[in-house]
N, C-alpha and C positions, 0 to 999 in steps of 0.2 A: 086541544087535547093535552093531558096535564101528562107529566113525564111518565107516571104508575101507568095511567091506559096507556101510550105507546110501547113502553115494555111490554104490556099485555098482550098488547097487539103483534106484537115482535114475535113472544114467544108461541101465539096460538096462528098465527097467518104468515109473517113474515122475515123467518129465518136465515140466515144468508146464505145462500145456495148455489154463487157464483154468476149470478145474473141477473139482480137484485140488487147491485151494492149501492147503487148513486139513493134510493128508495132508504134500502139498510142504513147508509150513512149519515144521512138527513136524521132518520130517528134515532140512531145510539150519539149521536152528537148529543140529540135534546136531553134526553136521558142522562146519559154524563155532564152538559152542563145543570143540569137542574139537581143534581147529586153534589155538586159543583168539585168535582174531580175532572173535569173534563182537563186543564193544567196539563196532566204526565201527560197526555199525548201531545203537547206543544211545546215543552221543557223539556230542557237535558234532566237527567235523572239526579239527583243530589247523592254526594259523598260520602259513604259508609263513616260515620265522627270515629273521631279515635278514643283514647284513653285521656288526651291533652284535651278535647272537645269539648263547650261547654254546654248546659244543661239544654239552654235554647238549642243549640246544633244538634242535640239527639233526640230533642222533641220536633225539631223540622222534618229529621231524617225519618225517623216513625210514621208520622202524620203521612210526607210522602209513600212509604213502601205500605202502607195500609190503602192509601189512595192507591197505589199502583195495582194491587194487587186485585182492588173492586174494579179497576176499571180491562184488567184482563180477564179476568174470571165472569165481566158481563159482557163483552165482545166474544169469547169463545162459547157461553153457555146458549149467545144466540146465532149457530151455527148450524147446519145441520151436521151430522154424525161424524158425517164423511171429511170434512171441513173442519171438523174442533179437534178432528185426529192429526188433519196433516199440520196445522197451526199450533199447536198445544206446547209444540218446543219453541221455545223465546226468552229473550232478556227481560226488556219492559213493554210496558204497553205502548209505547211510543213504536218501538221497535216492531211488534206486533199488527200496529193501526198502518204502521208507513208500508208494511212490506202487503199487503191487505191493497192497499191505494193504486202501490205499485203493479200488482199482479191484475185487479181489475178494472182500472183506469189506465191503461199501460193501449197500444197502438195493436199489440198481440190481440187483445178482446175486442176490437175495434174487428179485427180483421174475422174471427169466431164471426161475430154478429153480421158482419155482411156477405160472408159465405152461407152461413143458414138465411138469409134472407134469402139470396139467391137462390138456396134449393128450395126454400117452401115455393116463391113465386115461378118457379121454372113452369115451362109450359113447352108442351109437345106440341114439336114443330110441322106445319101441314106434309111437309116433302120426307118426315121420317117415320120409320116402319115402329110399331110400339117395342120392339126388341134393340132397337137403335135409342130408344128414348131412357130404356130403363134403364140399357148398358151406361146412357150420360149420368143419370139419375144415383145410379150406383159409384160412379167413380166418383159423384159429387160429393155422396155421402161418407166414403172413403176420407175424402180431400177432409170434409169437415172435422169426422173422429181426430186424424192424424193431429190437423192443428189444434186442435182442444186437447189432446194427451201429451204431444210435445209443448203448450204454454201448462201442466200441470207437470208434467216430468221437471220441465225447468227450473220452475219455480220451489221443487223440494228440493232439488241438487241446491238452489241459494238459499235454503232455512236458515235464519242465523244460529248460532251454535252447533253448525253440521258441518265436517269435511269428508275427505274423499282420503281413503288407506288405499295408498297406488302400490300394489303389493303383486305387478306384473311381469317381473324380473325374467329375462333370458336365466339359462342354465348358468353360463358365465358370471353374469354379477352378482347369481347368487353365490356364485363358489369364492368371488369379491366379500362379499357380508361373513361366509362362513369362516374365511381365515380369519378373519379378524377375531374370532373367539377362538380361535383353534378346531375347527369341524373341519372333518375330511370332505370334501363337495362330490359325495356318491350320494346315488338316488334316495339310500335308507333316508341319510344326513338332512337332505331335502325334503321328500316325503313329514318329517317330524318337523320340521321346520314351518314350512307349508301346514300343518297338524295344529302347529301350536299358533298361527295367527288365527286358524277356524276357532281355535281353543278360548282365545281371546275375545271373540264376538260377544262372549259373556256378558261384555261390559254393560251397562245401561243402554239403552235403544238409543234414550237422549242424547247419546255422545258420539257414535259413529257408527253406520247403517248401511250396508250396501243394497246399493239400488238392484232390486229384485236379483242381478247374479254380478261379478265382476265384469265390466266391458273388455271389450277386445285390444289389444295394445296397438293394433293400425290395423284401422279397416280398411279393405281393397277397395281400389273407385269402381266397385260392381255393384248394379242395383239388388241381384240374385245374390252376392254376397251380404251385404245390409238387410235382406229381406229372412235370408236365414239365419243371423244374427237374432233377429226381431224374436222368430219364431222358440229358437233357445233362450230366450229370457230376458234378451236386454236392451235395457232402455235407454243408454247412453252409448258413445262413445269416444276417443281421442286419437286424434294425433297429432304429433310433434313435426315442425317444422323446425330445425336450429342453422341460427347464423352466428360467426363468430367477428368480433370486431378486430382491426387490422387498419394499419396505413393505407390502403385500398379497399377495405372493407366492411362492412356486405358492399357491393354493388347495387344502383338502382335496379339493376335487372334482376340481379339474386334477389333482390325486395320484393321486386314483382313478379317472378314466378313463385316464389315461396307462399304470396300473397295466391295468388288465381288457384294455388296446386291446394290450400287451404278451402278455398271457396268452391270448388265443385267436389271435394270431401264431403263440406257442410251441407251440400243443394241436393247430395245423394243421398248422406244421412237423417235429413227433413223429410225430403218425398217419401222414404220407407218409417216413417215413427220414432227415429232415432235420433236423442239431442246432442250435437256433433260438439264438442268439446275442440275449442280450436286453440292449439299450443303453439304461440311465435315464439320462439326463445330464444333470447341471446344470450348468449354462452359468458362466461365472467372472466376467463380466460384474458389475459396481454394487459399492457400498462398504462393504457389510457385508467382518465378518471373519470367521477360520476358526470360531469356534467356529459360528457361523449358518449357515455352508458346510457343518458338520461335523452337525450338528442334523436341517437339511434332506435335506442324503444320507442320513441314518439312518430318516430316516421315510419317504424315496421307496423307498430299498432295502425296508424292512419290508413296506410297500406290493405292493411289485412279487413280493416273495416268499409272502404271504400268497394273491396272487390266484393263483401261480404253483401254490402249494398246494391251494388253494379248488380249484380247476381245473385376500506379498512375505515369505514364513517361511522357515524352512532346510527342508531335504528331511529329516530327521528328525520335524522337528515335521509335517510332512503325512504322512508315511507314519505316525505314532503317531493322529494325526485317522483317516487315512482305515482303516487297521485296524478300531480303535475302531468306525468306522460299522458296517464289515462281520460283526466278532467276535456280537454278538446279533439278525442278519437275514439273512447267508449260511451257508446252508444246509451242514453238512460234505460233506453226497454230493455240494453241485456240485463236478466234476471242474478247472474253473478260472475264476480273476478275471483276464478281460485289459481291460487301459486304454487310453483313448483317450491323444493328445499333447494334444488340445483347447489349440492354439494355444501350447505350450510349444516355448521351443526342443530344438534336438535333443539336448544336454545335460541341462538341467534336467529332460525325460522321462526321460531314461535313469536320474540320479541318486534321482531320486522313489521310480524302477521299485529301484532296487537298493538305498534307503534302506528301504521297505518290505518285500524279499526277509531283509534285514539283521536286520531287528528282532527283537526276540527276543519267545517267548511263542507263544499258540494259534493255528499259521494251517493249517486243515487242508485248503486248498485252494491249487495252484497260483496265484502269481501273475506273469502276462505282460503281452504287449503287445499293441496291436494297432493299430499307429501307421501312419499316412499321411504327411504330410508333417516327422512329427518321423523318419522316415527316408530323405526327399528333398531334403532343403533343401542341405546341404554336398555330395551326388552332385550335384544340380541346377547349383550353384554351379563344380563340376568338370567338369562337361561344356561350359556358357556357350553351347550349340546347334553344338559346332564337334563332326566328326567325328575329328580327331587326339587331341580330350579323352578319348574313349572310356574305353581302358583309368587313364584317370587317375580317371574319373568311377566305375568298376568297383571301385577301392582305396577310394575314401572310402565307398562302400554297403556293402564289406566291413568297413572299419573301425567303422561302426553298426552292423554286422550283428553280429560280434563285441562289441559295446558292449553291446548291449541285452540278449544271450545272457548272459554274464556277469552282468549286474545282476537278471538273472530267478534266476539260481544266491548271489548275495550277496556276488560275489566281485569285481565292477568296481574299479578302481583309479584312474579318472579320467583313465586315459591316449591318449584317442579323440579328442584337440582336430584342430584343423584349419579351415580359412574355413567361416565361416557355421555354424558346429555350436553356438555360443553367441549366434545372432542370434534376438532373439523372433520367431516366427510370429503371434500372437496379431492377428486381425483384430477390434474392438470389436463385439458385437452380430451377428460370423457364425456359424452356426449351422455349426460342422465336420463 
């Protein structure tokens, strides 16, 4: 079959539908190499030329984003509906084909498929009454939906070019954010504050999106609490666990109850539909250096993944630390690593975020954001509590929003300055 009838066939029979892919991939493989593009999905993306550039270097670059562009616009157009929507945001088609591979050739779809195995072959058992079989029958089907809605909740929370606006704030920290501009921290002050990040949503869908409603800032280890969570809207949630480092500290015990008290969060938040967002944090706090910073996140990640199981440097040199930590403790199936700002300004977050995207070598998991005040501080700074700032205050949110987006992709250029985007956040000993 020549590459023209597999396309044909693709688009009239066999569109990717989420359980299809190993079939799917076989033939848009053909297809692209017989297009002979197939390339971007196995090369790094080539170089934007400059002005210095020579003729050949912007006739390679072209040739590429021309190929790129045929080879994402033929993997989405053979999608069905539902699927070109939630995939349609991406860098390259590399990026596109890998996070595609990952989501269904990942141990999650393993598990979809022999969970419906199990319920199609289920059989009523001679010793049970048909109202015992259905009630199994029913919880089976429960069990199924939940896992197939939590491997597609997760897997949009890791789109690349998407983060998370952690815009959860107690009363207190917001009254923290409002001095800072001079705002009086009363309810109006808040109320319009709270006003103007809905105000913000504006922005392009592509750039940051909340998952059907904001999650809860710490969910109770209740099932009846996660369960009416669900019911109001949402599909995620977090919580933070923080250690600080010290001449005796963390302890292996504080490692592992911080560790167990994370995982039956996570076991409670799965069983009810919800994808439990697990925050280890070591606080940046005392005068050890990176390497004992780098040490200890390796053993608190190890920690938190085992039980998960059970049951003043350059941005270079931290995104090669903080990798490092992750490369032998995160897991390949989790679907993405997003960071906190923990007191960075809204630069040196962003450069971290895009110094790590950068790097080269193993990262088979999204990495994002999922920042609070490292994407308020310069909006904050533009709006000053006046309503004429509005739309001034709406340019600098975009202009992080675009910043962070790019640095999740590897492709930032440092060009998002502006008041207050290089001013430290960093409160000593607060717990963000």
């Amino acid at each position: 079959m020549n590459s023209r009838n597999i396309l044909s066939d693709l688009v009239k029979n066999e569109p990717l539908n989420g359980n299809n892919f190993g079939l799917w991939k076989r033939k848009i493989s053909s297809v692209l190499h017989a297009d002979k593009i197939k390339y971007v999905l196995t090369t790094e993306p080539i170089a934007k030329p400059t002005d210095k550039s020579s003729a050949e270097e912007k006739l390679k670059y072209e040739k590429w984003l021309e190929d790129d562009e045929s080879a994402i616009n033929l993997m989405l157009g053979l999608m069905i509906v539902d699927l070109m929507t939630r995939y349609e945001v991406h860098g390259t088609a590399k990026i596109l084909y890998e996070k595609l591979v990952e989501k269904y050739e990942s141990p999650s779809r393993t598990q979809t498929m022999q969970l419906l195995k199990k319920y199609t072959s289920q059989k009523m058992a001679e010793d049970s009454s048909i109202v015992e079989h259905i009630s199994k029958m029913v919880a089976m089907a429960r069990e199924l939906i939940i896992v197939d809605e939590l491997i597609a909740n997760a897997a949009y929370i890791g789109t690349p070019g998407k983060g998370i606006l952690a815009a959860d704030e107690s009363t207190g920290t917001i009254g923290k954010r409002l001095s800072s501009i001079n705002v009086e921290n009363v309810e109006s002050s808040r109320k319009v504050g709270s006003s103007l990040e809905s105000r913000l949503t504006r922005v392009p869908r592509s750039l940051l999106e909340p998952m059907v409603r904001p999650p809860p800032r710490v969910l109770m280890a209740l099932p009846s609490t996660a369960n009416s969570t669900i019911k109001a809207g949402a599909r995620f949630a977090k919580w933070r666990a923080m250690l600080k480092i010290g001449p005796t500290e963390p302890s292996q015990l504080a490692i592992n109850e911080n560790a167990n008290g994370l995982d039956r969060y996570a076991i409670i938040c799965q069983a009810n539909g919800l994808v439990p967002l697990v925050e280890a944090e070591i606080l940046v706090d005392g005068p050890h250096d990176i390497d004992v910073c780098a040490d200890v996140t390796e053993c608190v990640l190890a920690a938190c993944c085992k039980a998960l199981n059970d049951h003043h440097v350059t941005p270079e040199v931290v995104a090669e630390y903080t990798v490092r930590a992750l490369q032998p403790t995160m897991p390949a199936a989790v679907s993405a690593v997003v960071f906190l700002s923990g007191g960075q300004s809204e630069e040196e977050a962003t450069l971290n975020l895009y110094a790590m995207n950068k790097l080269k070598g193993k990262k088979p998991w999204n990495l994002s954001f999922s920042f609070g005040w490292a994407l308020q501080q310069s909006t904050l700074k533009a709006w000053s509590g006046k309503e004429e700032n509005v739309k001034k205050a709406q340019a600098a949110f975009l202009k992080r929003c675009k910043a962070n987006l790019e640095a999740t992709l590897g492709t930032y250029k440092g060009d998002a300055q502006g008041e207050g985007v290089s001013e430290s956040l960093h409160v000593k000993d607060y717990k963000y």
